[in-house]
C-alpha positions in Angstrom: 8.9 1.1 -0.2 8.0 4.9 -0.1 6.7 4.2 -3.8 4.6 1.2 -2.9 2.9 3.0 0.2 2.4 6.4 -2.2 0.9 4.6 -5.1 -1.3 2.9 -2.7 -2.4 5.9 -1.3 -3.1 7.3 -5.0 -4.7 4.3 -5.6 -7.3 4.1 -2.7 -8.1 8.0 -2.9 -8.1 9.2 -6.5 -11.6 9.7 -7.7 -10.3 8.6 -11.4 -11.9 5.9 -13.3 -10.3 2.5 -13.7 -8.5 3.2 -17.5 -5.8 2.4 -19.4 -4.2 5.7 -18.8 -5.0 5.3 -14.9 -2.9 1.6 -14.8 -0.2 3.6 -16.6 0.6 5.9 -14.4 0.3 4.3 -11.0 3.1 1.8 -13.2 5.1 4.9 -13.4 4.8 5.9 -10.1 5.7 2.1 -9.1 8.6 2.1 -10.7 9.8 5.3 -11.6 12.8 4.6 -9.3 13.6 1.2 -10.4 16.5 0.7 -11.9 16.1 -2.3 -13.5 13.1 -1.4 -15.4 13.9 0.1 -18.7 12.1 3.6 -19.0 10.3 2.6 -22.0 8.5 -0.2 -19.9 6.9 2.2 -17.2 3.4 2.7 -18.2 3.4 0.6 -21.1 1.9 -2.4 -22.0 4.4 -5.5 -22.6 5.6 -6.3 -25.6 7.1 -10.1 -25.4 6.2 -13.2 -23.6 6.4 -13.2 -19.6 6.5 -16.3 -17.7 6.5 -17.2 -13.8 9.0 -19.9 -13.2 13.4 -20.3 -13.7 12.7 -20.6 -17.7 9.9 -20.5 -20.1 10.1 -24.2 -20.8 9.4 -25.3 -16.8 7.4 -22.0 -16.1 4.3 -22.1 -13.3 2.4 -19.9 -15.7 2.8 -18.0 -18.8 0.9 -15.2 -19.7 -1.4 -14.4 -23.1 0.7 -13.2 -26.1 1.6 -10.0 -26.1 -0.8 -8.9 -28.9 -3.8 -10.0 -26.9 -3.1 -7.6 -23.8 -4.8 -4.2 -25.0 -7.8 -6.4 -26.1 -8.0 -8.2 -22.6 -6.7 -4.9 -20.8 -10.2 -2.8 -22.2 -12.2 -6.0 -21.2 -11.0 -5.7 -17.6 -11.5 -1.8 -17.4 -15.1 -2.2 -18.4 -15.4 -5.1 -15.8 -13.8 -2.8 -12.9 -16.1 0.3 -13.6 -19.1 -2.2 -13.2 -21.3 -0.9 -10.1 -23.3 -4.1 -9.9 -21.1 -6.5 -8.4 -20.3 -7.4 -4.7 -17.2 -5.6 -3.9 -15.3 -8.5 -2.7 -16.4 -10.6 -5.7 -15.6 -7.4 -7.7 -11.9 -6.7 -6.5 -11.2 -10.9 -6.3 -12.0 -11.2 -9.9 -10.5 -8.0 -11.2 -7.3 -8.9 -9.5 -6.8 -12.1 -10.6 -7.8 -11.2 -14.2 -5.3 -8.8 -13.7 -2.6 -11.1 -13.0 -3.5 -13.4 -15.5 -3.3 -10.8 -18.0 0.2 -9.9 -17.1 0.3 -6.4 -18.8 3.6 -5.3 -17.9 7.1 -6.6 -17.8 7.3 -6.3 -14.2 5.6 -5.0 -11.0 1.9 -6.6 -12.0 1.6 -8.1 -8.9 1.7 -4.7 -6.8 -0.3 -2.8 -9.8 -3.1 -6.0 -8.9 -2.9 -5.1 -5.4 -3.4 -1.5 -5.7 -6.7 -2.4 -8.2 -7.4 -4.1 -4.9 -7.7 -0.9 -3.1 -9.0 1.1 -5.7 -12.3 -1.5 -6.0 -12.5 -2.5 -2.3 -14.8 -0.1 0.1 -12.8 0.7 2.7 -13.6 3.9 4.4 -10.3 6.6 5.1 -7.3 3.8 4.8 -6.7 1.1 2.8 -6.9 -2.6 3.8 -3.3 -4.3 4.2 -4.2 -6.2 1.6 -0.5 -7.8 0.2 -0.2 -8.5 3.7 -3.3 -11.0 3.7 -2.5 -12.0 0.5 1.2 -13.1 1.0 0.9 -13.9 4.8 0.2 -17.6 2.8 1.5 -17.3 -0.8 1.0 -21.0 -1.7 -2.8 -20.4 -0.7 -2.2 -17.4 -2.8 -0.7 -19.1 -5.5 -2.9 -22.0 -5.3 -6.1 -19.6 -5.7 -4.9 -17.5 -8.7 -4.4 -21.0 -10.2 -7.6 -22.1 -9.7 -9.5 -19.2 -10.7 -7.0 -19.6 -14.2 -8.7 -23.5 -14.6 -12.5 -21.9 -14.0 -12.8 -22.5 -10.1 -14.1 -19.0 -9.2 -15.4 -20.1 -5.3 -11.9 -21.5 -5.0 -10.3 -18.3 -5.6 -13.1 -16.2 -4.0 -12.9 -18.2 -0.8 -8.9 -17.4 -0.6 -9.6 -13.8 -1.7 -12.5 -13.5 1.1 -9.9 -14.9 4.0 -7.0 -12.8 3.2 -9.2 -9.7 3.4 -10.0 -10.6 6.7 -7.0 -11.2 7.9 -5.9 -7.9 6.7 -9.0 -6.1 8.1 -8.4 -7.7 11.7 -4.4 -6.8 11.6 -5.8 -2.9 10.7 -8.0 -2.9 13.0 -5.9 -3.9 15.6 -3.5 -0.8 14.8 -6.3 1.9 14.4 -7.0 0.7 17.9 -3.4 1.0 18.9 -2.8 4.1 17.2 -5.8 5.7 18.9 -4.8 5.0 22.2 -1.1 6.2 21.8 -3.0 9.6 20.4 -4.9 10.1 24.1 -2.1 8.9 26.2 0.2 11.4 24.4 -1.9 14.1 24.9 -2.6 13.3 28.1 1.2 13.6 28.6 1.6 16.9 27.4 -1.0 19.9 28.3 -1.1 22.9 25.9 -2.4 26.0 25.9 -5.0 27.1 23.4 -4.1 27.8 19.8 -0.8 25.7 20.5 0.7 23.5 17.7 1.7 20.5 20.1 -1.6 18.6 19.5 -1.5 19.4 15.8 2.0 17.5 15.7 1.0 14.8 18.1 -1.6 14.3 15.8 0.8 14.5 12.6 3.1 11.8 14.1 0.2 8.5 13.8 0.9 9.3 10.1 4.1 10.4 9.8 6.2 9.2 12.7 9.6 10.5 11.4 9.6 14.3 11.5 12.4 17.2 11.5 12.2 20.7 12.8 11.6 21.3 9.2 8.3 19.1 8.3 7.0 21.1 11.3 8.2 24.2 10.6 6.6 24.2 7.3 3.3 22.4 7.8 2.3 24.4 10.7 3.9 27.4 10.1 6.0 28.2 13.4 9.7 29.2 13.6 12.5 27.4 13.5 12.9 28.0 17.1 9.3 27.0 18.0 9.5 23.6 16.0 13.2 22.8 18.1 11.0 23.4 21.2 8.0 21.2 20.6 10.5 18.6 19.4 12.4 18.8 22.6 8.9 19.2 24.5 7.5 16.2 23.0 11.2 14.2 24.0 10.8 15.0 27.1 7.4 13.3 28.0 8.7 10.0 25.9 6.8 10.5 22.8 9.7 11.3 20.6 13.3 10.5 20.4 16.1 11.4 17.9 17.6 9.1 15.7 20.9 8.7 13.8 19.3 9.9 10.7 19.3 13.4 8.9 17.0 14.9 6.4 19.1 17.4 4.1 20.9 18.9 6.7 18.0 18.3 9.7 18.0 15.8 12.3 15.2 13.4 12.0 12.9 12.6 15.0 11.0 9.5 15.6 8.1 8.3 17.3 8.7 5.0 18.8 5.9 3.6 20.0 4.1 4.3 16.6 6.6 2.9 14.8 6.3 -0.4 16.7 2.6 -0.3 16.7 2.6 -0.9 12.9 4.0 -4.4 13.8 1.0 -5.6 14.9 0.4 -5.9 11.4 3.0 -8.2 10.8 2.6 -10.3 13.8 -0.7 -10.4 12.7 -0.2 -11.2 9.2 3.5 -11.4 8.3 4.3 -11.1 4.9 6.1 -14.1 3.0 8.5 -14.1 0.3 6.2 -15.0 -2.9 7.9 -17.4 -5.2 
């Protein structure tokens, strides 16, 4: 998961072109941790026959042969780096391409999702996107196949819907989060030049902290950061958990943490089959 959300990230905010090289490495990143992915796959292009289905012979889809991916893959890079292209019609197509492609041995469905992000206009955060995506995944499904048999406004129309429904979930959050930001510092007054605010602030990204995080983000003593842990405990923002960070007992902030789950109320993820 921490690999997903930080390729995302890279993803949505690096300023490098769409490239070969830039597919390889988010791969890496993706799966640099996956045990079941030979090393030699990460960040390379397959080199055998992939298939969706129980067996090749029954498969839902099979992809090109394997020759034929760094052909297609340079097609699709010039494709992504066009400019003149609606950005929703932009990322649908690119995605789907990509998925039809098939490039790697595994994880092309999360690499096709974070081409989403990287294509899709979407100001300081990304759009949930797998969230809208898989909230139906026989819609999903259905779409990617139709797009495969030449029905672009088929596929377009379930790409268009899922990035709304993604867009209204995140929307719904920022609004949460931004309203757990004033009522928290509301709840605790500081004086000038403190470091509370700065790690209310720190905690509608990174919910889970240690005396540690604090310590070395903002600079303040181990003493100081036990205090403003215990400060911000006190007026119901934080609360310690079970957990430890190296040696360091991690802190969490509740409320955030639930808010998050608007997203999946919103648009709950689905197993894709």
């Amino acid at each position: 998961m921490a690999a997903n959300v930080e390729a995302a990230l890279s993803a949505h905010r690096s300023d490098a072109p769409v490239s070969a090289d830039w597919f390889h490495r988010l791969h890496r990143e993706l799966l640099a941790a996956d045990p079941e992915v030979e090393p030699r796959y990460r960040g390379a292009w397959r080199d055998s026959a992939v298939w969706i289905g129980r067996t090749r012979a029954v498969a839902d889809f099979e992809g090109p042969p394997h020759g034929q991916v760094p052909a297609l893959m340079d097609d699709l890079v010039r494709f992504a780096r066009r400019v003149d292209v609606h950005p929703v019609l932009h990322a649908a197509i690119a995605h789907a391409q990509f998925l039809t492609v098939h490039p790697y041995v595994d994880g092309n469905g999360r690499i096709g999702r974070l081409l989403i992000h990287k294509l899709l206009p979407a100001g300081d955060a990304p759009v949930p996107v797998a969230h809208g995506l898989l909230s139906d995944p026989a819609r999903y499904v259905s779409g990617l196949t139709s797009y495969r048999s030449g029905d672009l406004d088929a596929w377009v129309s379930v790409f268009a819907d899922a990035i709304t429904t993604a867009a209204g979930a995140a929307s719904r959050l920022v609004g949460r989060l931004a309203d757990l930001r004033d009522d928290y510092h509301g709840r605790v007054r500081s004086r000038r030049g403190s470091s509370v605010p700065q790690v209310i602030d720190m905690l509608l990204d990174t919910p889970a902290v240690t005396a540690q995080s604090i310590k070395d983000r903002f600079g303040v003593t181990s003493a100081r950061a036990g205090q403003i842990l215990h400060r911000l405990a006190d007026a119901g923002i934080l609360r310690p958990s079970e957990y430890k960070a190296a040696r360091f007992k991690v802190w969490i902030a509740p409320e955030i943490i639930d808010a998050v789950d608007v997203i999946n109320a919103l648009a709950p993820r689905r197993r894709l089959v």
